[in-house]
Structure formats: C-alpha cells, structure tokens
C-alpha positions as a Markdown table, in Angstrom:
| # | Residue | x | y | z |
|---|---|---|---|---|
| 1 | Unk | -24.2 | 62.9 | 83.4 |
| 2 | Unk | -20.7 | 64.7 | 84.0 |
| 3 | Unk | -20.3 | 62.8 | 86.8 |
| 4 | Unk | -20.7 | 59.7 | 85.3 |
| 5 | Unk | -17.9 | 61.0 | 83.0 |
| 6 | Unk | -15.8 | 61.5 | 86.3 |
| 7 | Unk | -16.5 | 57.8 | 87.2 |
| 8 | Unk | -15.8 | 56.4 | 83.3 |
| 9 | Unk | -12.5 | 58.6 | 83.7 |
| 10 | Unk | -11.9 | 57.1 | 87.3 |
| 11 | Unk | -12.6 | 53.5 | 85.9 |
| 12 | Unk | -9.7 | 54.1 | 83.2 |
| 13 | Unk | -7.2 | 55.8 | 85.5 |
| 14 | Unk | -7.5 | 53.2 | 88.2 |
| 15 | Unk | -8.0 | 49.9 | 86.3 |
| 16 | Unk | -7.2 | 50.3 | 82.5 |
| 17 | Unk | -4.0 | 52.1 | 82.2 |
| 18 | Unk | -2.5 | 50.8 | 85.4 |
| 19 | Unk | 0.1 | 48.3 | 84.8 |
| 20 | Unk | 0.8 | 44.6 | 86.2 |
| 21 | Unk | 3.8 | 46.2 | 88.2 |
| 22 | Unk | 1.5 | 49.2 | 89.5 |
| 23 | Unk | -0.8 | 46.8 | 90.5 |
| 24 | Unk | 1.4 | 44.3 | 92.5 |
| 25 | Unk | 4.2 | 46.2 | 93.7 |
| 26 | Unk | 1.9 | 49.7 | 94.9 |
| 27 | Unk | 1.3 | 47.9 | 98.3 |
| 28 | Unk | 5.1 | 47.3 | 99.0 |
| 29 | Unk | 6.9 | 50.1 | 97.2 |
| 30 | Unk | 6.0 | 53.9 | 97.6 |
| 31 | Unk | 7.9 | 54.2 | 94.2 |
| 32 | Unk | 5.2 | 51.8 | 92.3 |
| 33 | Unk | 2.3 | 53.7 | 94.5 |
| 34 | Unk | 3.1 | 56.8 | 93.0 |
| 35 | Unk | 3.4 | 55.7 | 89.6 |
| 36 | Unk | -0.1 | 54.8 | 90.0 |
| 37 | Unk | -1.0 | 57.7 | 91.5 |
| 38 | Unk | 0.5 | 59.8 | 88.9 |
| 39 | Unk | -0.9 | 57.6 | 86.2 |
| 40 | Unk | -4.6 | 57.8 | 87.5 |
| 41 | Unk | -4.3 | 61.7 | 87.9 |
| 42 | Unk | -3.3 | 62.8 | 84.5 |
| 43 | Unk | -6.2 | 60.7 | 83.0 |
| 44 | Unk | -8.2 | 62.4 | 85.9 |
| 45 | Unk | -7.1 | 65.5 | 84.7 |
| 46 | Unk | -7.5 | 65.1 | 81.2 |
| 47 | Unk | -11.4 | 64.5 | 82.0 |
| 48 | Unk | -11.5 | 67.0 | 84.3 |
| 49 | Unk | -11.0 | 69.8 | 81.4 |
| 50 | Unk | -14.0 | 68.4 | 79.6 |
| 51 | Unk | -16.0 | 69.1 | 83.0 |
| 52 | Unk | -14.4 | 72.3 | 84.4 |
| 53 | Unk | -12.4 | 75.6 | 84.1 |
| 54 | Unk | -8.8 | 75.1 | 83.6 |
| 55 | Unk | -8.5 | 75.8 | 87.2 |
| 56 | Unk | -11.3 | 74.1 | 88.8 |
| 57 | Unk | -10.2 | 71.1 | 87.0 |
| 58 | Unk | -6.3 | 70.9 | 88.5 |
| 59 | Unk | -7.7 | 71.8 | 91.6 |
| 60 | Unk | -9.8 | 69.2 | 91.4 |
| 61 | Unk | -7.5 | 66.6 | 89.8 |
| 62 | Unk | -4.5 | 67.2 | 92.6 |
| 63 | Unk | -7.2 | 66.9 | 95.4 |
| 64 | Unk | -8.6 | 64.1 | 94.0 |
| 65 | Unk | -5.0 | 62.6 | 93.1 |
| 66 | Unk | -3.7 | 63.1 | 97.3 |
| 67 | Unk | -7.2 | 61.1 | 98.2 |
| 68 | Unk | -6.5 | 58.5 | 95.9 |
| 69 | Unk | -3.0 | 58.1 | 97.5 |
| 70 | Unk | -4.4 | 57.9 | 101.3 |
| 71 | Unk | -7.1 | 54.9 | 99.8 |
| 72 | Unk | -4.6 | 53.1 | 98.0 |
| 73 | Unk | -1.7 | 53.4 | 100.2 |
| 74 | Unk | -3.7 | 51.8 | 103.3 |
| 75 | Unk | -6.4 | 49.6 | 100.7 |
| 76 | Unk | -3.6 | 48.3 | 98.7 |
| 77 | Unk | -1.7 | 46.8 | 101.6 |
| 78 | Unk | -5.1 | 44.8 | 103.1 |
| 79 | Unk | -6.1 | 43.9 | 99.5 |
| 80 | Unk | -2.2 | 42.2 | 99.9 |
| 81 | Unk | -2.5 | 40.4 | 102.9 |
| 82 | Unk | -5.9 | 38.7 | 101.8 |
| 83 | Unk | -5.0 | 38.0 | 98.5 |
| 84 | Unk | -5.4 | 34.7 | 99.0 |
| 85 | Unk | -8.5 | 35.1 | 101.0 |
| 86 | Unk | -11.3 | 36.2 | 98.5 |
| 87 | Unk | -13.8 | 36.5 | 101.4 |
| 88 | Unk | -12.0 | 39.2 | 102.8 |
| 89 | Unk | -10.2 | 40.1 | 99.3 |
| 90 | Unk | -13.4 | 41.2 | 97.4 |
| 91 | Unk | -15.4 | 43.3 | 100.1 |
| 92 | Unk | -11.5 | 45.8 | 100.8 |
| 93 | Unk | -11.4 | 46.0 | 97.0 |
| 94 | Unk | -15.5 | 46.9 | 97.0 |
| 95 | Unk | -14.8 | 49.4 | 100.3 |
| 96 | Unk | -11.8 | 50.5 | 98.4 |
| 97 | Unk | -13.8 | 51.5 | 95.3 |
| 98 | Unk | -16.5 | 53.0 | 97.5 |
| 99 | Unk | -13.8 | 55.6 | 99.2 |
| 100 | Unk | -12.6 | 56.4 | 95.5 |
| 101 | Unk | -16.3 | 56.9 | 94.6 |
| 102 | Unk | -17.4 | 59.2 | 97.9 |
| 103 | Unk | -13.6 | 61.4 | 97.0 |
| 104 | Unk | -14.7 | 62.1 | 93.3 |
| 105 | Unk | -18.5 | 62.9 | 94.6 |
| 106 | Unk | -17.3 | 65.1 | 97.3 |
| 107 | Unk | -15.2 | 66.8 | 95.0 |
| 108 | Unk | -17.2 | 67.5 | 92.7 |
| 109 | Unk | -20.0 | 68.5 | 94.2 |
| 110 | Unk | -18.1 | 70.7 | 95.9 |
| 111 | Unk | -15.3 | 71.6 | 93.1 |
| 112 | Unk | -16.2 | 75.1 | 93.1 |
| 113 | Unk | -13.9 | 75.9 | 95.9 |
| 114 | Unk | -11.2 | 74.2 | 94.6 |
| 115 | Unk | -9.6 | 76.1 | 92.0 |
| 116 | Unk | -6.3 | 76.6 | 91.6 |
C-alpha cells in the first residue's frame, strides 16, 4: 500500500501541479526542466514523510528527484520531436512513465540505504 502512495504522490508531482510552461518548454530550456524537477520533488518529498524517517525520506526524495531529471531531460526531448507523431508520441511517454515507475520501486525498496 505505501507504495501505491509513492505512485499517487508521483502521479501529482509529474502531471497535476506541473504547469503548461513546465510541460512545453522542459525539453528546450534547462531553466523550465528544473522547475519541474523541483516542483515534482517537493510534492515527492512531502509524501515521502508520511512513508519514512525524516532522513530516509530526503534521501529518498533527492535520489529520486536526480532520476527524474536524467528521464525527463532525454524523454522530454523525444516526446518533442514526435509530438506530432502519436505512434511514436504515446509508447516514449508510456517508456517514460515506466523509468519513473522502476526509479521510485528501486528506491524504495531499497530506501534503507539512502538516508541522509
């Protein structure tokens, strides 16, 4: 169930509270990527301290917040160039969601060793 939480939190940080801007101009400018990426990993870390220690929980959260920058700075750049494409579009958009998914298992099944 708590990781389900993680994935709910994930959902918000990535989709919900990520802005028009964030969402078209993260592929072009490293500004607008990392005002997603700080966006997604303070609602990452605001469910983390329901899940974990204090500790555990940055740990996990900055981790978790340097993956999600790798993803998005190489998935957000495809999902650009075959916007208009939507049979290319749709599965870098699914395999992007899959490497944000495998991160936040990975690191949480193993967020004992990554307190702060």
């Amino acid at each position: 169930m708590d990781f389900i939480i993680v994935l709910i939190g994930h959902w918000i940080g990535d989709y919900l509270v990520q802005t028009r801007n964030m969402a078209i101009k993260k592929s072009s400018s490293i500004k607008w990527l990392l005002i997603h990426v700080f966006t997604y990993t303070a609602v990452l870390f605001v469910v983390a301290q329901f899940l974990f220690s204090w500790q555990v929980g940055l740990g996990y959260t900055l981790f978790n917040g340097a993956l999600h920058l790798i993803v998005d700075f190489f998935t957000s750049k495809l999902t650009t160039k075959y916007h208009d494409r939507p049979n290319i579009f749709y599965p870098i958009l699914g395999f992007d969601q899959l490497l944000h998914t495998l991160c936040l298992y990975w690191t949480f099944i193993n967020s004992d060793v990554l307190a702060l």
